[in-house]
Backbone as JSON, one array per atom type, in Angstrom:
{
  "sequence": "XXXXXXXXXXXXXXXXXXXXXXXXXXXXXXXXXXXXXXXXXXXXXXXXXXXXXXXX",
  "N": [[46.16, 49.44, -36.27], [44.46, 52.52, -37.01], [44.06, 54.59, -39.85], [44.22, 57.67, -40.56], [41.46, 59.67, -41.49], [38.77, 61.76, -43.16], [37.55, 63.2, -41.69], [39.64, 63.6, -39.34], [41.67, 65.1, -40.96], [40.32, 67.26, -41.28], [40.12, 68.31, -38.98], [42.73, 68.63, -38.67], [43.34, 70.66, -40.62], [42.1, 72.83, -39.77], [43.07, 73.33, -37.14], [45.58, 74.02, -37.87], [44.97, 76.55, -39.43], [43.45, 78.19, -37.64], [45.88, 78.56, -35.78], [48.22, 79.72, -37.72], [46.62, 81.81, -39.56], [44.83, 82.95, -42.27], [46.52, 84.06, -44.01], [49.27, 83.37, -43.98], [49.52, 80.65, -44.46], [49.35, 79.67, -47.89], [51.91, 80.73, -47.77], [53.7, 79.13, -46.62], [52.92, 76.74, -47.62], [53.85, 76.67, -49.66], [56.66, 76.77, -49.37], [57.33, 74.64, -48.1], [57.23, 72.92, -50.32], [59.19, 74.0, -52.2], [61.52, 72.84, -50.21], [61.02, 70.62, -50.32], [61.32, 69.45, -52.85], [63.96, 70.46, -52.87], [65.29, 68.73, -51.54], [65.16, 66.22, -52.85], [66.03, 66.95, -55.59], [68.37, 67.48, -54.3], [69.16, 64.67, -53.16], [69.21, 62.87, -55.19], [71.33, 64.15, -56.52], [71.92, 65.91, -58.24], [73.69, 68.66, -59.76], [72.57, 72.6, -58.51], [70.93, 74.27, -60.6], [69.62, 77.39, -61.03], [72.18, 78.55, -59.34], [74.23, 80.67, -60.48], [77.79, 78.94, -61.49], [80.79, 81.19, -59.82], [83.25, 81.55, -61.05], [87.04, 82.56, -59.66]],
  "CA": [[46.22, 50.88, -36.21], [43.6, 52.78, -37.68], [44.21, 55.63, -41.05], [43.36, 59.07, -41.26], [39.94, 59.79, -42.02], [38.5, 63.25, -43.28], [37.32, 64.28, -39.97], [40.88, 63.54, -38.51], [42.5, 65.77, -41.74], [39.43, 68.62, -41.54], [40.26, 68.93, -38.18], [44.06, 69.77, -38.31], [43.57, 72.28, -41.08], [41.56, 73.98, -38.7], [43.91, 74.03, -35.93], [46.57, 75.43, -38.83], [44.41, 77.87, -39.51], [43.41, 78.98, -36.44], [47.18, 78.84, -35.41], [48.68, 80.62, -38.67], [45.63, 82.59, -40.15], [44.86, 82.19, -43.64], [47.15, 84.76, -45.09], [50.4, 82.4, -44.19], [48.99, 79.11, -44.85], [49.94, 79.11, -48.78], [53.62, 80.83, -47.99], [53.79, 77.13, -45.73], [53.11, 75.81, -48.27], [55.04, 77.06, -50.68], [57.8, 76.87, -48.71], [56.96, 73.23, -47.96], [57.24, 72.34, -52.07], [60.4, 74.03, -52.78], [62.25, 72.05, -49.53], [60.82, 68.73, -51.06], [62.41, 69.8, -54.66], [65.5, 70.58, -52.9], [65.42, 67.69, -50.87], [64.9, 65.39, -54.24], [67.33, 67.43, -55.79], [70.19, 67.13, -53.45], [69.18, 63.01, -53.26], [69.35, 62.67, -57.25], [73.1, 64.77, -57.11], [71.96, 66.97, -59.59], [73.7, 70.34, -59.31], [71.82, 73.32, -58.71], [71.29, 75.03, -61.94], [69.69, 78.36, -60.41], [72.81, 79.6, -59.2], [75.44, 80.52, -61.88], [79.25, 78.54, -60.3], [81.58, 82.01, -59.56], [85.07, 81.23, -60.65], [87.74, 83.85, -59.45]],
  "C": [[45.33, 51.45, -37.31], [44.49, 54.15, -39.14], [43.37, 56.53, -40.51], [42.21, 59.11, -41.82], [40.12, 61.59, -42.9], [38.15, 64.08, -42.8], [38.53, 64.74, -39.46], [41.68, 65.08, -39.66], [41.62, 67.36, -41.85], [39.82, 69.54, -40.14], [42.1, 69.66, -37.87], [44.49, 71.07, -39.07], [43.18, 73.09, -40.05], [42.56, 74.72, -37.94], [44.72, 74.67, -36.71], [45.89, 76.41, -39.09], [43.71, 78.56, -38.36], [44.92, 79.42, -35.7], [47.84, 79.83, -36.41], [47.94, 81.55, -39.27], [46.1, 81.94, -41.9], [45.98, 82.59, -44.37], [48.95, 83.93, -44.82], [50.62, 81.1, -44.35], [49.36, 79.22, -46.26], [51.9, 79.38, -48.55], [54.04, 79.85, -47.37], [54.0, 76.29, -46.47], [53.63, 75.47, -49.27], [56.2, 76.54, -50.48], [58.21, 74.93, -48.69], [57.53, 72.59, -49.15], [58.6, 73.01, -52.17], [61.25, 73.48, -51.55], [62.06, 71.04, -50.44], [61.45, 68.99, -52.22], [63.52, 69.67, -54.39], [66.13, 69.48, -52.46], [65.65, 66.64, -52.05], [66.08, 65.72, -54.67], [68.98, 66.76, -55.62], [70.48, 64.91, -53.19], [69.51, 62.25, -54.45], [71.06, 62.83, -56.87], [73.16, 65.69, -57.87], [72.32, 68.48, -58.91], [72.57, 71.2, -59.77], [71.62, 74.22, -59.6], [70.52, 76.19, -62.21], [70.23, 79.22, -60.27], [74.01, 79.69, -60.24], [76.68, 80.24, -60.83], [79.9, 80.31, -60.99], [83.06, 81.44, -59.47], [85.94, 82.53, -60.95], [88.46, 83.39, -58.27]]
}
């Protein structure tokens, strides 16, 4: 089975950017990076230390 080239990876930005335009291509990817954090995160155990715990 062959690898990814830089043709194969030039050509699916494209299609993302022809599909999303440019101006939502970083919030993607943004979005993208804080899942993987949370994802990590929640795999570690480490509570989320973000939200303040509400006791009442």
């Amino acid at each position: 089975m062959s690898r990814i080239g830089a043709g194969e990876i030039i050509l699916i930005l494209a299609v993302l950017l022809l599909l999303f335009g440019a101006k939502k291509l970083p919030d993607l990817a943004r979005s993208l990076g804080k899942s993987a954090r949370e994802l990590k995160k929640g795999l570690r155990g480490d509570e989320d230390e973000d939200e303040p715990v509400s006791r009442g």
